[in-house]
C-alpha positions as CSV (number, residue, x, y, z in Angstrom):
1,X,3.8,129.3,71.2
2,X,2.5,127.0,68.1
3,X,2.0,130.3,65.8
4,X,5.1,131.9,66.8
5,X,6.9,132.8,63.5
6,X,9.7,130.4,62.3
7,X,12.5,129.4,59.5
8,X,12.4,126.4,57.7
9,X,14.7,125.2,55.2
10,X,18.2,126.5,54.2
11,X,19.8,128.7,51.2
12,X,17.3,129.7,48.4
13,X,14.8,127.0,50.0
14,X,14.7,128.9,53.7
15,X,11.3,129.9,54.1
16,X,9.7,132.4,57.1
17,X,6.4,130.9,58.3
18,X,4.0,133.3,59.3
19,X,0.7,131.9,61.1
20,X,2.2,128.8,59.6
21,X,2.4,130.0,55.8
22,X,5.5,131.0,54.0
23,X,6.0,134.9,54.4
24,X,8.3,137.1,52.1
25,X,9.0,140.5,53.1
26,X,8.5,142.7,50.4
27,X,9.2,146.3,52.8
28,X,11.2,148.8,53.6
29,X,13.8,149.9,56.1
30,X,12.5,153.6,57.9
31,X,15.7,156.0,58.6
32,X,16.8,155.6,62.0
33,X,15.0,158.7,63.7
34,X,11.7,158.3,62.3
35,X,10.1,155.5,64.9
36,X,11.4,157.5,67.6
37,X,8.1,159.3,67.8
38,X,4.9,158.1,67.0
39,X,3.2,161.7,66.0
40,X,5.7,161.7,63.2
41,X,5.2,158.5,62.4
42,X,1.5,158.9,61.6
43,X,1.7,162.6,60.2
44,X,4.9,161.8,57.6
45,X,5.8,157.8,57.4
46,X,2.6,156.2,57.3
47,X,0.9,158.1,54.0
48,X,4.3,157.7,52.6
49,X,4.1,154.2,52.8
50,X,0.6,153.6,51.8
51,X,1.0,153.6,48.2
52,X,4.2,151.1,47.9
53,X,1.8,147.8,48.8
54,X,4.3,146.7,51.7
55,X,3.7,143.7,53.6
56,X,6.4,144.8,56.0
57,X,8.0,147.3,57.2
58,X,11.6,147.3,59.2
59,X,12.0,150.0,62.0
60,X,14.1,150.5,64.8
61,X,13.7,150.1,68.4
62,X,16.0,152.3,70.7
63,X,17.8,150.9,73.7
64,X,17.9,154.4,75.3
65,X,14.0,154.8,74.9
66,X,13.2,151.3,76.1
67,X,15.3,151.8,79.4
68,X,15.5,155.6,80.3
69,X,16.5,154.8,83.8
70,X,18.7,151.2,84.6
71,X,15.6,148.6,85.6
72,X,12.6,150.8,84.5
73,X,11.4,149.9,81.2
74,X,9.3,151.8,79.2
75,X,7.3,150.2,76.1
76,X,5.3,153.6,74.9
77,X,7.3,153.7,71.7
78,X,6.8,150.2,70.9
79,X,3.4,148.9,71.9
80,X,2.2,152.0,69.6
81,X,4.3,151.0,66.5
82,X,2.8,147.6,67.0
83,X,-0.5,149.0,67.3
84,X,0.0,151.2,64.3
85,X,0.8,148.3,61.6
86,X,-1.6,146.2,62.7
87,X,-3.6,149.0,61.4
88,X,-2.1,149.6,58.7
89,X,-1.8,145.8,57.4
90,X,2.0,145.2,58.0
91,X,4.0,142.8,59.3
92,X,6.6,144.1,61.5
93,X,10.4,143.2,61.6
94,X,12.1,145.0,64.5
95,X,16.1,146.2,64.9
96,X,17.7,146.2,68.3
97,X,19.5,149.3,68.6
98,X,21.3,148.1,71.9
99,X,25.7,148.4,72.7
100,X,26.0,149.1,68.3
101,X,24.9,150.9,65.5
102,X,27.1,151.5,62.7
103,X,29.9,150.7,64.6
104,X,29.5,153.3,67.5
105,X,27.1,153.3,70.5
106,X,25.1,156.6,70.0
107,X,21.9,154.8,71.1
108,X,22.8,153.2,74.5
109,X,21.0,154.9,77.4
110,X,22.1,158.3,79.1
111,X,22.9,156.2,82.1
112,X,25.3,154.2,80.6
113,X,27.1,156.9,78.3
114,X,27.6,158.5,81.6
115,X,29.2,155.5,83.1
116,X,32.2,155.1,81.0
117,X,34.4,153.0,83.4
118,X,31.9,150.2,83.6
119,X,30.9,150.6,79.3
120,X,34.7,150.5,78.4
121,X,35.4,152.1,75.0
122,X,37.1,150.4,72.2
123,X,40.9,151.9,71.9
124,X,43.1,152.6,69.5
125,X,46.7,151.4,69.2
126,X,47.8,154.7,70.8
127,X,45.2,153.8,73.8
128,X,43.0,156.7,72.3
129,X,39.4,156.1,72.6
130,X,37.9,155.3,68.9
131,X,34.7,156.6,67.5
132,X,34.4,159.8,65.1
133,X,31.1,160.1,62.8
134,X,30.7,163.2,60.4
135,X,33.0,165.1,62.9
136,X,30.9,164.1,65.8
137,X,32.4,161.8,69.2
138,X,30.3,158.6,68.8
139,X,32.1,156.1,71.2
140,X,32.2,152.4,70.4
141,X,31.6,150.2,73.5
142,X,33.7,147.0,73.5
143,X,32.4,143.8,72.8
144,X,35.2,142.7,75.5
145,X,33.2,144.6,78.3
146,X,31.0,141.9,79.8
147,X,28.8,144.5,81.9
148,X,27.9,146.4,78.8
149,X,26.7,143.1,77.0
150,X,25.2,142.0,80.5
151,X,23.2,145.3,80.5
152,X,21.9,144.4,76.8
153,X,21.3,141.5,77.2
154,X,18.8,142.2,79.9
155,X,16.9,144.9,77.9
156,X,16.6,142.8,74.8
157,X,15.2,139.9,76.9
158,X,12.8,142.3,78.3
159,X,11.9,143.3,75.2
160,X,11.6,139.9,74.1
161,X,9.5,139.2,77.3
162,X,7.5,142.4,76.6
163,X,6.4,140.8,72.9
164,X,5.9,137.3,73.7
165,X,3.4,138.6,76.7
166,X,1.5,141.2,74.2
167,X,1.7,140.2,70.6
168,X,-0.6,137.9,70.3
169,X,-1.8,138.4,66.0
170,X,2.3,137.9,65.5
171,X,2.9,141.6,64.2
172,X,6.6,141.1,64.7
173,X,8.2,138.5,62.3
174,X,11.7,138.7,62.9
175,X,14.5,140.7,65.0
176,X,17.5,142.3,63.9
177,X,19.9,142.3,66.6
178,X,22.6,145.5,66.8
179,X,22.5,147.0,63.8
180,X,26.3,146.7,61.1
181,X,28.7,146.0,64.1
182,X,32.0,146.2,64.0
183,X,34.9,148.5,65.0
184,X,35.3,151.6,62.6
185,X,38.9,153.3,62.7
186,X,41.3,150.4,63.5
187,X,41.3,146.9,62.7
188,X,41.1,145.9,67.0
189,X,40.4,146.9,69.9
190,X,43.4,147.9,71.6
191,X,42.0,148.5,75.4
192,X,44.0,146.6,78.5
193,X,41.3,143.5,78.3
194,X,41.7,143.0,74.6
195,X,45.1,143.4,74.6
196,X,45.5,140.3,77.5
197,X,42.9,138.4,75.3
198,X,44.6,139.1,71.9
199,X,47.8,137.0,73.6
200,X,45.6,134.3,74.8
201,X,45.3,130.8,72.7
202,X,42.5,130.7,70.9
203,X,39.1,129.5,71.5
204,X,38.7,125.8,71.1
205,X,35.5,126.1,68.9
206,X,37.8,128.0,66.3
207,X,40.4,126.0,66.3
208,X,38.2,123.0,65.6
209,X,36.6,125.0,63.0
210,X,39.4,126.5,61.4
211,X,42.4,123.5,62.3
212,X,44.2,125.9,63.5
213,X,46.4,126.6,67.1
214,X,48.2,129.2,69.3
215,X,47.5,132.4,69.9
216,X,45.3,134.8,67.7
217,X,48.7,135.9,65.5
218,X,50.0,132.7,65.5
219,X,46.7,131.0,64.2
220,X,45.1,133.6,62.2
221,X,48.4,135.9,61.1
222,X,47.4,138.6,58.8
223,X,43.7,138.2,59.8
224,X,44.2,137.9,63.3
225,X,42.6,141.4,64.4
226,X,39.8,140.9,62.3
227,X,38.9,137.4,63.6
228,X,39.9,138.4,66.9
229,X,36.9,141.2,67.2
230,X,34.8,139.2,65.1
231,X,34.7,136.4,67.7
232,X,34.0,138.9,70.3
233,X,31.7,140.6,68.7
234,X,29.9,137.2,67.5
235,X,30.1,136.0,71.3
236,X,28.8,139.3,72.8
237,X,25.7,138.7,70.5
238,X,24.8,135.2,71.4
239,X,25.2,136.4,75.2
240,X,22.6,139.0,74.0
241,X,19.9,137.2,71.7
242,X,20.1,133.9,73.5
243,X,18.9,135.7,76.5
244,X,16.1,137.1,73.9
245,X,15.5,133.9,72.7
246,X,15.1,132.3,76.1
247,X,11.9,134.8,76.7
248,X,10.5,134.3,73.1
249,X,12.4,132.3,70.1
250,X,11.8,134.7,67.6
251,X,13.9,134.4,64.3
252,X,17.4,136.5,65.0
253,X,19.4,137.9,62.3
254,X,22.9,140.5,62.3
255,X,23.3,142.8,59.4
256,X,26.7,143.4,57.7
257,X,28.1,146.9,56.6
258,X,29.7,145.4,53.5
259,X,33.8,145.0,52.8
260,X,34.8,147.7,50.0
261,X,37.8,149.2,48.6
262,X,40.6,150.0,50.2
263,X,39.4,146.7,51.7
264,X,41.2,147.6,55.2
265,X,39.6,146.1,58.3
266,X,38.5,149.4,60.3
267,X,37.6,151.1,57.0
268,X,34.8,149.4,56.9
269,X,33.5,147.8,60.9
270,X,36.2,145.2,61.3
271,X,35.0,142.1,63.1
272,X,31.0,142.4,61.5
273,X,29.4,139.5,60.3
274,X,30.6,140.2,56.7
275,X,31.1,137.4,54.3
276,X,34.9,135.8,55.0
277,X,33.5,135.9,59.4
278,X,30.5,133.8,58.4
279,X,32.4,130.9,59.7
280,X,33.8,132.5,63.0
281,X,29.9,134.2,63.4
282,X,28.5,130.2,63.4
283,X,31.3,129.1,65.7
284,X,30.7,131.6,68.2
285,X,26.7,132.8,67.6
286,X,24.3,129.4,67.5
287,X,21.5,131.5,67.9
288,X,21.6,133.6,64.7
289,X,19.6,132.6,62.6
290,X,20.9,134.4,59.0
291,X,23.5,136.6,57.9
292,X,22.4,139.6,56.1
293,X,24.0,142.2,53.8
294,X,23.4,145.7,53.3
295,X,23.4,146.4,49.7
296,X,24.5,150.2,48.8
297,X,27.4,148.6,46.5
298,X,26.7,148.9,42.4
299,X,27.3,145.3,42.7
300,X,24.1,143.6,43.7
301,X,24.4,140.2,41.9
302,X,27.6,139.6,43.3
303,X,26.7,140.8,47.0
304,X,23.2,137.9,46.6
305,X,25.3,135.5,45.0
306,X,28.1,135.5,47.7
307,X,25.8,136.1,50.7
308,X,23.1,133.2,49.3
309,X,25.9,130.9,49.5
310,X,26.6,128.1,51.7
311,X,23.3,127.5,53.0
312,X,22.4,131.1,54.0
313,X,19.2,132.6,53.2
314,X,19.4,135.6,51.0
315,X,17.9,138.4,53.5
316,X,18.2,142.4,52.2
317,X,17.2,144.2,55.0
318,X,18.8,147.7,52.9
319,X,19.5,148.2,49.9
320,X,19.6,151.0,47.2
321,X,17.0,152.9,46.4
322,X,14.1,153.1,44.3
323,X,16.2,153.9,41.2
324,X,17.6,150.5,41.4
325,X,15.3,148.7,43.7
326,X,13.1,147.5,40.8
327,X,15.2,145.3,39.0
328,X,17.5,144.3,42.3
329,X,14.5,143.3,44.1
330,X,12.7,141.0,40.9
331,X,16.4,139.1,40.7
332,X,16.5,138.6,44.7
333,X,13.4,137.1,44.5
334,X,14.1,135.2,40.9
335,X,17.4,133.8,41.7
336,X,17.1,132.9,45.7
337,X,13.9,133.3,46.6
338,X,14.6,136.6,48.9
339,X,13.2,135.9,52.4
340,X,13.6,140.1,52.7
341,X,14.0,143.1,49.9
342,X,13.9,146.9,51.6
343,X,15.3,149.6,50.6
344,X,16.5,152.4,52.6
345,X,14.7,155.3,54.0
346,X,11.2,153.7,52.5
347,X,9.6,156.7,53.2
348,X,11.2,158.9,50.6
349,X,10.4,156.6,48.2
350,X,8.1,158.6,46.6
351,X,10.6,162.2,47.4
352,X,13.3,163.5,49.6
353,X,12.5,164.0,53.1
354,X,14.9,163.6,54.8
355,X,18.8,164.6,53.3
356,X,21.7,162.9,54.1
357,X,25.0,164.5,55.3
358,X,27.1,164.1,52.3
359,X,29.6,163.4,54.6
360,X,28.6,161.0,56.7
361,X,27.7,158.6,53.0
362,X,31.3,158.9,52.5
363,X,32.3,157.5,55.2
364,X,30.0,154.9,55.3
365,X,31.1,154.3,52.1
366,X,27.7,155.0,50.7
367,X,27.7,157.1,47.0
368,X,24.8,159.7,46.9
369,X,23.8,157.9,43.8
370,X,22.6,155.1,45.8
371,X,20.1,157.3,47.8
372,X,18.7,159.0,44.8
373,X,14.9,159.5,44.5
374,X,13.0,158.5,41.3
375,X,10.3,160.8,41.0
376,X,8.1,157.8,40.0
377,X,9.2,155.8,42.7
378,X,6.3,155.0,44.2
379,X,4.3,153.9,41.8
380,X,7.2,151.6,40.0
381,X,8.2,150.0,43.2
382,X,4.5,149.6,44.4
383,X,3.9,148.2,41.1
384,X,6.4,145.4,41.4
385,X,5.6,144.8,45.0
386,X,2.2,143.9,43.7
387,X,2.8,142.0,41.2
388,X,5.1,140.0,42.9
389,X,3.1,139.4,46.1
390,X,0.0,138.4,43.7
391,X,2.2,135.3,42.4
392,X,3.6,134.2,45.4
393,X,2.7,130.4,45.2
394,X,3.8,130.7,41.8
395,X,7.1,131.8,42.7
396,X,7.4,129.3,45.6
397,X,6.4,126.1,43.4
398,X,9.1,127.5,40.7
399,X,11.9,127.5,42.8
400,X,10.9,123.7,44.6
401,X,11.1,122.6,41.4
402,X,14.5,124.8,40.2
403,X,12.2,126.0,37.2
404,X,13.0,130.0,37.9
405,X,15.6,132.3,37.5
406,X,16.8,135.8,38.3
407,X,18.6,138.0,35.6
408,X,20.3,141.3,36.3
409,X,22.9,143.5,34.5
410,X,25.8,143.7,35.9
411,X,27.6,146.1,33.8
412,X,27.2,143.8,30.7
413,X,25.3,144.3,27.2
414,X,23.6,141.4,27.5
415,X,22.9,137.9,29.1
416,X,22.1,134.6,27.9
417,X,19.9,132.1,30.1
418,X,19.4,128.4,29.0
419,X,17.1,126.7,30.2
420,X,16.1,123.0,29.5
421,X,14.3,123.9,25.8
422,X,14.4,127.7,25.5
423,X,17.2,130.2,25.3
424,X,16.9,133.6,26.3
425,X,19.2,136.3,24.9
426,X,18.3,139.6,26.7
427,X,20.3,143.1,26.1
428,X,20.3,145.7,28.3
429,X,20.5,149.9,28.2
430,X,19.0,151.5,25.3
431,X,15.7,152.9,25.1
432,X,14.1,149.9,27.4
433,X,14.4,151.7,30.9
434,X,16.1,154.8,30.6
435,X,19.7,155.0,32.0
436,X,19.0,155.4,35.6
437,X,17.3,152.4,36.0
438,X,18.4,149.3,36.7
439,X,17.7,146.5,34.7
440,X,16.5,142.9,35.1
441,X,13.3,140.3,36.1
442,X,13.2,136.9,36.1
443,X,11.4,134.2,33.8
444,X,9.6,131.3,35.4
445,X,9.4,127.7,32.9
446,X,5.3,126.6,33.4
447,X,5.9,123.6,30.9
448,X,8.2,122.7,28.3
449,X,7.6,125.5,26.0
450,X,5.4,128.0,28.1
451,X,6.9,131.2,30.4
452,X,6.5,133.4,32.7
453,X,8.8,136.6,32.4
454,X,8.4,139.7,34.8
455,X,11.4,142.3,34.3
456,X,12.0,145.6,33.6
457,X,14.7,147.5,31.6
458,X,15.9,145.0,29.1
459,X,14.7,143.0,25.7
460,X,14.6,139.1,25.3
461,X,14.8,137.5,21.9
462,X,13.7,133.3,22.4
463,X,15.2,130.8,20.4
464,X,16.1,126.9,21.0
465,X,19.2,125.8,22.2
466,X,21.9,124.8,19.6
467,X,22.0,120.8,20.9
468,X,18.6,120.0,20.3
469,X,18.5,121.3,16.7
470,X,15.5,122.7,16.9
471,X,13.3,126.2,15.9
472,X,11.0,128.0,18.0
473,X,7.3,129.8,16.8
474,X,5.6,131.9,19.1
475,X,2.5,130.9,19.4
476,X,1.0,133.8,21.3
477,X,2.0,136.7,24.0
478,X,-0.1,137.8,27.2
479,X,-0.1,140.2,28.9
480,X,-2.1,139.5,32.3
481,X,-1.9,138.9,36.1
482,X,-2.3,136.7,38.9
483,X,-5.5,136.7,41.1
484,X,-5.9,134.4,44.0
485,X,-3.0,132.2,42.7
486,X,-4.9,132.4,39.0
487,X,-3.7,133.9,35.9
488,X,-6.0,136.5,34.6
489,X,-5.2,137.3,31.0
490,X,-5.0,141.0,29.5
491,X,-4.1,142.1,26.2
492,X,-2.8,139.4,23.8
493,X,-0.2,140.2,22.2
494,X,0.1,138.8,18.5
495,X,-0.2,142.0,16.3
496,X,3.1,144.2,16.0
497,X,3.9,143.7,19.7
498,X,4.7,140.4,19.3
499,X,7.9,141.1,16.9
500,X,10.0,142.9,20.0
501,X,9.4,142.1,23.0
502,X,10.3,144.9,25.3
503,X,10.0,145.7,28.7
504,X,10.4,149.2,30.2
505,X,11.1,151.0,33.2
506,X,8.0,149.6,35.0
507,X,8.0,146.1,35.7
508,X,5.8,143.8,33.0
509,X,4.6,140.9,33.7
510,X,3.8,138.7,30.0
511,X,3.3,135.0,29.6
512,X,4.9,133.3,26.2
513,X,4.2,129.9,24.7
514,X,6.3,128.5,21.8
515,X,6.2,125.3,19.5
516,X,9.3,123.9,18.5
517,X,9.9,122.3,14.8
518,X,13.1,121.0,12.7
């Protein structure tokens, strides 16, 4: 148990410890079919994959697989992903697909879709049974029906059980538990149990939390159906990963289908662990470890900067893809020292394999734009994932020492960074990166007048801060990389390159040292 991965540390200084060193995932998330059979896996996912340097990868396990019949368990699907990216070279992070994905409960077992009376459905306010999909029935089981989280809970300690008992070279790093829960459609549950617990006081954790008393209107008003599922939901989870956690404490996290316009609680999973629930999620689920968005919103820097907040470690288990990923992922990393960057769908990285109903994006809020498919995909995002996991310690020292920082337009010309003796003033769009591509990197301070700047998309002018009066001369521009934590110079940079210093669509990394005179 002395090796079993951990978390130490909180916000931007949270750090997973794998085989006791600190482990960021630079990955991908596979679409939700694709680990459901191990031939396809090995014919379409893996040689996909190859090229992007991962260290991890996220894929799902399936409830219904795991427990075809109530009691029997079978462990096919996932003792042969295990064994397939210990091949490979990856590091595994699995999701739970148990009682909720998305909101519904497509991926519970055939025995327990067939059992409705004892898996009771979330209901509307008409008592109608929620849970439509691109036009398809996808029931939502309630978080209120305490055999349906019983019957979870088991599998996912058996699960649990199942890795503690066979994993032994620590191939899975972390767990995902349900996957963007919530209740899609309405803002409650509506069924005869959550309508006698909606008029109960409520709990006394929350009110302690919150100062607060009386029943769920009376304490939470406008909010109360929201905070009213999310409790449920949160509760139904700790039932469900403590009993995980009691067979083998891996780190836990829940994933958070985002709030967007119109902003309505049911348009989006009412009662998820998004951002205003994070304190009602702590309240009511001890064992989580992190709260983690899903990024699909043009709006990256604010969706980090919110969810890296209050102690939280910044974990993106899905994100845009590979037309963004570039620049998102170098200011994850710059500004709070990402413990987890993935995109979507890794395997199309590199091309479309699989299409998405248009449909179905809609109402998931997701635009088609943030799915597209940069024909050099591959090779940029591979190329960043590189250069990133080549400068790790780097990286790690920087941000103990607050000497690193992220940048990313956010709809913005330009940015201006100052740091203790240099100002940067970068501008973005133009010619630097094309207009599908995102733009951004982060600059790391090695002494007073020496940096580090890795980015993409943008171009940085240097100068000295206005208080101290001073000028800055470039003395000289690298270009280089990092090998076994040294820096290996390339080209230097002091003819006509050294006038503008661009960076383009592919991610650069260039070192710059200054003198400063009156």
């Amino acid at each position: 148990m002395a090796h079993i991965p951990y978390i130490e540390g909180t916000g931007r200084l949270a750090t997973l410890y794998v085989d006791g060193r600190p482990f960021h995932i630079r990955g991908g998330e596979l679409h939700n079919s694709s680990a459901s059979d191990l031939r396809y896996m090995e014919e379409r996912v893996w040689p996909a994959l190859r090229p992007l340097r991962l260290n991890g990868v996220i894929a799902p396990v399936y409830w219904e697989c795991l427990e075809p019949e109530e009691g029997v368990f079978d462990f096919e699907l996932v003792d042969g992903l295990i064994a397939q990216a210990r091949r490979e070279g990856v590091k595994l992070v699995l999701l739970w697909f148990g009682l909720w994905k998305n909101g519904a409960s497509t991926y519970i077992p055939l025995w327990a879709k067939n059992d409705p009376e004892r898996f009771g459905i979330v209901r509307n306010a008409g008592d109608r049974p929620l849970g439509y999909m691109g036009g398809t029935w996808d029931p939502t089981v309630s978080p209120l029906c305490r055999d349906a989280v019983a019957a979870d809970a088991r599998a996912f300690a058996a699960l649990m059980a199942h890795l503690r008992d066979t994993d032994g070279e620590r191939t899975v790093v972390m767990i995902q538990a349900e996957n963007e829960i919530g209740v899609v459609g309405a803002a409650r549950d509506y069924s005869e149990r959550a309508e006698a617990a909606f008029a109960e006081e409520i709990p006394a954790a929350l009110a302690e939390t919150f100062g607060v008393h009386g029943t769920w209107s009376e304490a939470f008003g406008a909010d109360a159906a929201e905070t009213f599922m999310a409790w449920h939901y949160a509760r139904a989870v700790e039932t469900i990963v403590s009993a995980g956690k009691a067979e083998y404490p891996l780190p836990v996290y829940v994933n958070a289908w985002l709030e967007q316009a119109p902003g309505v609680p049911g348009t989006y999973p009412s009662g998820g662990p998004q951002f205003k629930m994070h304190r009602v999620w702590r309240a009511a689920a001890p064992h989580v470890d992190l709260y983690a968005p899903d990024i699909y919103v043009p709006n990256f820097r604010d969706v980090c900067d919110e969810y890296a907040s209050d102690g939280n470690p910044l974990f993106i288990p899905e994100a845009r893809g590979p037309v963004d990923a570039v620049a998102n992922f170098l200011y994850a990393v710059g500004e709070h020292n990402a413990m987890c960057f993935a995109p979507f769908g890794i395997e199309d990285v590199a091309g479309r394999a699989e299409e998405l109903d248009p449909q179905v994006l809609a109402q998931l809020n997701i635009s088609p734009e943030a799915m597209g498919v940069a024909a050099d995909g591959a090779r940029l995002l591979g190329g960043v994932y590189g250069a990133v996991g080549s400068m790790e310690d780097v990286i790690e020292k920087a941000h103990r020492e607050g000497k690193i920082h992220g940048f990313l337009d956010n709809g913005n010309a330009s940015e201006i960074i100052d740091l203790e003796n240099i100002r940067l003033r970068i501008s973005y769009g133009g010619p630097f990166g094309g207009a599908k591509h995102a733009a951004g990197g982060l600059v790391i301070e090695l002494g007073d007048y020496e940096l580090l700047v890795l980015a993409c998309g943008c171009a940085i002018e240097f100068e000295a801060p206005e208080h101290t009066g001073m000028k800055l001369d470039l003395l000289r521009k690298e270009e280089g990389r990092f090998e076994d934590g040294r820096w290996v110079r390339g080209r230097i940079l002091n003819g006509d390159e050294r006038y503008r210093n661009t960076f383009g669509k592919e991610a650069q990394l260039q070192r710059f040292m200054f003198r400063a005179y009156r």
